[in-house]
MARNU-516518 format. One record per residue (C-alpha): residue in three letters; y, x, z. Coordinates in steps of 0.05 Angstrom, whole numbers. Example, Ala and Ser with C-alpha at 12.3 -4.5 7.8 and 13.67 -1.06 7.14 Angstrom:
BEGIN
(pt "Ala", (-90, 246, 156))
(pt "Ser", (-21, 273, 143))
REM end
This chain:
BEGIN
(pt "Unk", (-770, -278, -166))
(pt "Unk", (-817, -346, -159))
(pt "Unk", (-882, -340, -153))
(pt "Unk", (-924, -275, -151))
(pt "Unk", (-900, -214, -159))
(pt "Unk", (-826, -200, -188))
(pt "Unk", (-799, -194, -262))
(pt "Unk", (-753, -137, -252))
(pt "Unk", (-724, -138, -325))
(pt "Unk", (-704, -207, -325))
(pt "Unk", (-675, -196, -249))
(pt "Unk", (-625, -136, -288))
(pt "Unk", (-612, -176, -349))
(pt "Unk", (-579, -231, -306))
(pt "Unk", (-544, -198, -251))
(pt "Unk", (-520, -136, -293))
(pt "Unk", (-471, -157, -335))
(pt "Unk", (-437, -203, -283))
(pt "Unk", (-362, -186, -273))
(pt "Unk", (-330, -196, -199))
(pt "Unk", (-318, -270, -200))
(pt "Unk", (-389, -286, -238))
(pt "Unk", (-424, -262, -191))
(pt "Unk", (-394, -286, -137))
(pt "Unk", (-407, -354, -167))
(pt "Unk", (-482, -335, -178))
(pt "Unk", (-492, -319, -107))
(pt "Unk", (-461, -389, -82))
(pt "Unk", (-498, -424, -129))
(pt "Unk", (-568, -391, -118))
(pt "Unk", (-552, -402, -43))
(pt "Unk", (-527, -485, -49))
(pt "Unk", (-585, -485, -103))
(pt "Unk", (-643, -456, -67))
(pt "Unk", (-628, -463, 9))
(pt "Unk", (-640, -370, 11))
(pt "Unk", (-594, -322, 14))
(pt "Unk", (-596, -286, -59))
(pt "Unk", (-585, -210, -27))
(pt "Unk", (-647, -233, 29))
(pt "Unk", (-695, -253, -29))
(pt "Unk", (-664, -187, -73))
(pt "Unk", (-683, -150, -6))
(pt "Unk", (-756, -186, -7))
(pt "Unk", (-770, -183, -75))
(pt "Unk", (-750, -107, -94))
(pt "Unk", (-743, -42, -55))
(pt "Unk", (-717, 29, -51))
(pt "Unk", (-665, 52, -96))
(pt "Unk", (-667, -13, -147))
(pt "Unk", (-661, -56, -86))
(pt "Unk", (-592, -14, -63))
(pt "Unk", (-568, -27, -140))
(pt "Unk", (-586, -101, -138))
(pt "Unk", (-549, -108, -74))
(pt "Unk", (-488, -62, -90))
(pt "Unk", (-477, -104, -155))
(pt "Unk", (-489, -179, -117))
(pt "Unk", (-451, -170, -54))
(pt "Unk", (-387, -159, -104))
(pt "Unk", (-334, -108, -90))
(pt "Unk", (-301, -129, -29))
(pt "Unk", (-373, -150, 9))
(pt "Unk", (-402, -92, -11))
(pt "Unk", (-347, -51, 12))
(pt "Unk", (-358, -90, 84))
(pt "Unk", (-428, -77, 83))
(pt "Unk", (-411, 3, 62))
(pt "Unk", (-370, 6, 125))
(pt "Unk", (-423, -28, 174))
(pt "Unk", (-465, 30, 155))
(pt "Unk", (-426, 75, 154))
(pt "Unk", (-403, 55, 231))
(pt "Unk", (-479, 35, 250))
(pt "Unk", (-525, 72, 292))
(pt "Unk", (-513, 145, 311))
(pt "Unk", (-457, 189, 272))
(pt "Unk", (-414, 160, 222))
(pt "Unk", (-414, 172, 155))
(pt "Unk", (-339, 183, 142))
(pt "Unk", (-339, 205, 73))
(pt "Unk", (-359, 134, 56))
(pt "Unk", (-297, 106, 104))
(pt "Unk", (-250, 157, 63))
(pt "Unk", (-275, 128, -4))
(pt "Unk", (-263, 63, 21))
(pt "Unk", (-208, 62, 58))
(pt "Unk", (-161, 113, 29))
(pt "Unk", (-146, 87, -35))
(pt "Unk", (-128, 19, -28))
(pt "Unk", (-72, -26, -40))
(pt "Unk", (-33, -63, 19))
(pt "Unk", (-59, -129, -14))
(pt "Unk", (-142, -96, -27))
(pt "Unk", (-134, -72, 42))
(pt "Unk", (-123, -141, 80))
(pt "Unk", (-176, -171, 41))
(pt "Unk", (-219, -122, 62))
(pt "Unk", (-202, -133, 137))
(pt "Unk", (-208, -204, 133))
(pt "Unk", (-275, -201, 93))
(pt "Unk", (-300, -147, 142))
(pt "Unk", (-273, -187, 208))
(pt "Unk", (-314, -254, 169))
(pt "Unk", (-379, -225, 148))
(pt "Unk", (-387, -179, 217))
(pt "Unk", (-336, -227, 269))
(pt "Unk", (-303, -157, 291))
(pt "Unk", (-241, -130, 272))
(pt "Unk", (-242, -68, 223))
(pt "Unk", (-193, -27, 262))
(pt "Unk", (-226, -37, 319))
(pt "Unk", (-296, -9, 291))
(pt "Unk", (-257, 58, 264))
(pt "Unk", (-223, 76, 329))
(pt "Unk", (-289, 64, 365))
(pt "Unk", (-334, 114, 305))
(pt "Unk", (-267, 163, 298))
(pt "Unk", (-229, 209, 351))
(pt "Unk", (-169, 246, 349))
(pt "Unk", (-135, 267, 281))
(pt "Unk", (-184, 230, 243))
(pt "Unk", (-170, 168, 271))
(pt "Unk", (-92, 167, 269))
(pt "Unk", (-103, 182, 193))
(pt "Unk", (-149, 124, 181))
(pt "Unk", (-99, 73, 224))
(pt "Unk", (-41, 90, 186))
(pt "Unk", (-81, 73, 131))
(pt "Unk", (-125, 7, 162))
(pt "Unk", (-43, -18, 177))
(pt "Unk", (-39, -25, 95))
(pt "Unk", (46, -22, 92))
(pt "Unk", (43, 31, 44))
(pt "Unk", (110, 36, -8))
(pt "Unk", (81, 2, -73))
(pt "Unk", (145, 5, -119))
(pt "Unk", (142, 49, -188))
(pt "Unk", (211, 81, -167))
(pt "Unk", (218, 152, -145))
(pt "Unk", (258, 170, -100))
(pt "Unk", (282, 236, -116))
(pt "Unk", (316, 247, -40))
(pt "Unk", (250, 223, -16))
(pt "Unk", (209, 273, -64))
(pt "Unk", (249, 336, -42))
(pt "Unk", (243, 313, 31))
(pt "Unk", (178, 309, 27))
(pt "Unk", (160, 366, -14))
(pt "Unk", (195, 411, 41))
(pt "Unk", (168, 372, 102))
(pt "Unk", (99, 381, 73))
(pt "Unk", (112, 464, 67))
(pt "Unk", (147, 468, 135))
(pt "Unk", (89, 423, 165))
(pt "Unk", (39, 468, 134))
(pt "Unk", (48, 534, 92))
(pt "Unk", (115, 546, 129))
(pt "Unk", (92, 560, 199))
(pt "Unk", (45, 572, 246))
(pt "Unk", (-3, 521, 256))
(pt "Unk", (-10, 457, 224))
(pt "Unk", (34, 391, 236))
(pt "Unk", (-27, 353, 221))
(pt "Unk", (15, 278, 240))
(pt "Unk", (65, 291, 189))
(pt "Unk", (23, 323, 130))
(pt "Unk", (-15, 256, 145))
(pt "Unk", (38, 199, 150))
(pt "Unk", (69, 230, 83))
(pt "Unk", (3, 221, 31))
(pt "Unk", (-15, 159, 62))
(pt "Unk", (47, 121, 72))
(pt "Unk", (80, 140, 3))
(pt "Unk", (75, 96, -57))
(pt "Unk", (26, 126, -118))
(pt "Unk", (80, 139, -156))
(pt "Unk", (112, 180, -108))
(pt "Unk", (57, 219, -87))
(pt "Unk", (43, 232, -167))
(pt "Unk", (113, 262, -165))
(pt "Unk", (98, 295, -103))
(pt "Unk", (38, 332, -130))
(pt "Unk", (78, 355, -195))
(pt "Unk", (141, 374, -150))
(pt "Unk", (105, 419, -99))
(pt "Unk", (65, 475, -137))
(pt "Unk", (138, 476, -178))
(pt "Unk", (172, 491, -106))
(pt "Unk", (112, 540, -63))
(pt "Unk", (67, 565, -118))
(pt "Unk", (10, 529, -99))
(pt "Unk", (-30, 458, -114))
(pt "Unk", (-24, 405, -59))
(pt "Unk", (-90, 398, -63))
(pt "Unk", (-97, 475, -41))
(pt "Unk", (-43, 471, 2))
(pt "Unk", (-85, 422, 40))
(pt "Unk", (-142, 455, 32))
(pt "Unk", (-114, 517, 67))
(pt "Unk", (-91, 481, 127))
(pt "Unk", (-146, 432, 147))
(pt "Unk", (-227, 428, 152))
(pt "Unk", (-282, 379, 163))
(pt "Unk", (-269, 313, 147))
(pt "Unk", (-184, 319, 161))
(pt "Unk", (-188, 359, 99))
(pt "Unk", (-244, 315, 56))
(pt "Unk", (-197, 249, 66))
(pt "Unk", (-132, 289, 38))
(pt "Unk", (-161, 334, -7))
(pt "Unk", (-194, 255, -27))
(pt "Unk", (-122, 233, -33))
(pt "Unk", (-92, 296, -60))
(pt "Unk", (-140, 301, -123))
(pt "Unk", (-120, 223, -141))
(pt "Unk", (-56, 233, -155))
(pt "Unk", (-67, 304, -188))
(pt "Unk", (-95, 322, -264))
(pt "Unk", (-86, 237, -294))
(pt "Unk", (-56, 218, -236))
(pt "Unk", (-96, 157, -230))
(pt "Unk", (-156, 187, -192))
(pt "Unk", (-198, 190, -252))
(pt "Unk", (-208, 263, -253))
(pt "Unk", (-232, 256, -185))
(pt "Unk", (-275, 200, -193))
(pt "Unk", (-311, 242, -247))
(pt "Unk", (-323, 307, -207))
(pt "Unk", (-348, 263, -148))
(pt "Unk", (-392, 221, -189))
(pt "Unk", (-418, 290, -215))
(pt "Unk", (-424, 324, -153))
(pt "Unk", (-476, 253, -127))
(pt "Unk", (-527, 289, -184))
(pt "Unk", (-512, 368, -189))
(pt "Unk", (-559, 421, -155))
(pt "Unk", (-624, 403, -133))
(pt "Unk", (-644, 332, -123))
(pt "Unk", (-600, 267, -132))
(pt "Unk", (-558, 247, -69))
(pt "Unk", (-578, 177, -97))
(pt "Unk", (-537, 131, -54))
(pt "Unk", (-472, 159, -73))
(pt "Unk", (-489, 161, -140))
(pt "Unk", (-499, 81, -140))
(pt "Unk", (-431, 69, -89))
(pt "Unk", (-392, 119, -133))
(pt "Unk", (-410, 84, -198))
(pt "Unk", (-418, 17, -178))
(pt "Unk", (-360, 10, -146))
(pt "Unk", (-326, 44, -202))
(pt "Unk", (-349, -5, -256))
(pt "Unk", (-320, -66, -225))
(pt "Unk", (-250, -49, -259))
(pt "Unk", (-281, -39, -333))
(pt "Unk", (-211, -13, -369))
(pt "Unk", (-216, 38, -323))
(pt "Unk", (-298, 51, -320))
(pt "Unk", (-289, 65, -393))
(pt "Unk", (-236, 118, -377))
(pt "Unk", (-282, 147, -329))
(pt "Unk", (-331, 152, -379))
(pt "Unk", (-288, 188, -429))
(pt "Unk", (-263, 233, -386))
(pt "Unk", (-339, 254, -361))
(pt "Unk", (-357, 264, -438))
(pt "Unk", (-296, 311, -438))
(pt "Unk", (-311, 346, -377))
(pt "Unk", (-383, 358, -383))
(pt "Unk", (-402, 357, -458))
(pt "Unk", (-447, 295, -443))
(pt "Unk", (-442, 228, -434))
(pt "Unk", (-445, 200, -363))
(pt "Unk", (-501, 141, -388))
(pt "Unk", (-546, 201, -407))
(pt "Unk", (-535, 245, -355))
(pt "Unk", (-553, 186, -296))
(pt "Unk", (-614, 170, -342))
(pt "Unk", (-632, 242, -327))
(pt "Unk", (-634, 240, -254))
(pt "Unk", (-660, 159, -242))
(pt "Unk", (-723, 133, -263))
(pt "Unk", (-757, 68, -272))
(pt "Unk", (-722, 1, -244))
(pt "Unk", (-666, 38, -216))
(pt "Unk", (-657, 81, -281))
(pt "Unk", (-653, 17, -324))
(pt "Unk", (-605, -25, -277))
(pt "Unk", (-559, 38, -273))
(pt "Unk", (-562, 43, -354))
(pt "Unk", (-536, -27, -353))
(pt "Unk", (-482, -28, -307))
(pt "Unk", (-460, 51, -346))
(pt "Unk", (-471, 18, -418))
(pt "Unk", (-444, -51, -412))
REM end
């Protein structure tokens, strides 16, 4: 970046490969180095969609997360299919991090920011999950499982109305292994897939944030199914909705065991690999950087 003008391909080949802690270290180093801020000279020396990458990929998982949020909460509207992406499938321990990393970078609580961008249903479901007490254990309950596979029928297919509280404090309180069993258990019991269950009940973005949780623990199980239909959904139809293509995949190449999952499981799904496919719809800068981070 010294000097005139910027050499983009070195920039990539440096900051690409960089797992979480690496480049975390780069940008305290570049910063106790150089005296600058290395996402303020990114932001100088690069623009549009290669500048997003660049910053996606320095920032790190949990600062970019922060910096997701602060957009998505900025300005008029709020985006809240970022805040379900972000905030729904967390662990208890990812999701204090995140609230202290948010409350550090921005001095304001995280909580605090949703209930001010959110109203009514929306925002209960998003506190019960900002409170991050979910049940982690592997066990299964099996009283709990047949509770909860009737409470979510008589809160939804069995009566009139919705019990929108209930369907709520059930998917986002339960542990994942639970709600894995849940989502075998209930089409067994009513006929129908949780995930359609929901679907019939809710709309907007009550039913985008549980249909978002309802999908992850259904097909795999592990929200990889899920993760492949949404990263495919960023490029389908006409034109490339190009910044949730980079937060979807981004943020999904941080944990690589699981990236390379992702990446099977696209080949499956579509006939073509997911490297080719993004190469399709990206060009120049941001087409190379988003080969690397795919093909590393």
């Amino acid at each position: 970046m010294k000097g005139f003008g910027t050499d983009e391909k070195a920039l990539s080949g440096v900051i690409a490969p960089l797992d979480a802690f690496q480049v975390d270290t780069l940008r305290r180093t570049f910063e106790a180095t150089t005296g600058k801020g290395l996402v303020k000279a990114i932001e100088k020396e690069t623009s549009s969609w290669y500048e997003h990458c660049l910053r996606a990929k320095v920032l790190g998982p949990v600062l970019y997360d922060c910096w997701l949020i602060h957009r998505a909460c900025s300005g008029a509207g709020t985006h809240e299919d970022i805040l379900i992406e972000i905030l729904l499938d967390r662990t208890n321990c990812e999701m204090q991090i995140l609230k202290s990393a948010y409350h550090a970078t921005y001095g304001r609580d995280l909580s605090t920011v949703t209930r001010s961008d959110l109203s009514g249903k929306t925002e209960r479901l998003f506190n019960m999950a900002l409170v991050g007490n979910r049940n982690e254990g592997e066990y299964v309950d099996p009283a709990q499982l047949q509770s909860d596979v009737h409470g979510l029928y008589k809160a939804g297919q069995g009566r009139m109305g919705t019990d929108e509280i209930t369907i709520c404090a059930i998917l986002v309180s339960r542990s994942p292994a639970q709600l894995r069993a849940l989502a075998h258990a209930y089409p067994q019991a009513h006929k129908r897939k949780l995930s359609k269950a929901i679907d019939s009940e809710f709309s907007g973005h009550m039913d985008m944030a549980l249909q978002f949780v309802a999908r992850g623990v259904e097909g795999d199980g592990y929200g990889v199914h899920r993760d492949v239909k949404m990263i495919e959904d960023s490029m389908k139809g006409i034109g490339t909705k190009d910044e949730r293509l980079i937060y979807r995949v981004i943020r999904a190449h941080w944990n690589r065991p699981r990236f390379e999952g992702i990446k099977q499981a696209y080949h499956q799904k579509y006939g073509k690999s997911l490297l080719a496919r993004v190469r399709g719809e990206t060009s120049g800068n941001y087409r190379d950087f988003m080969s690397a981070i795919i093909g590393h």
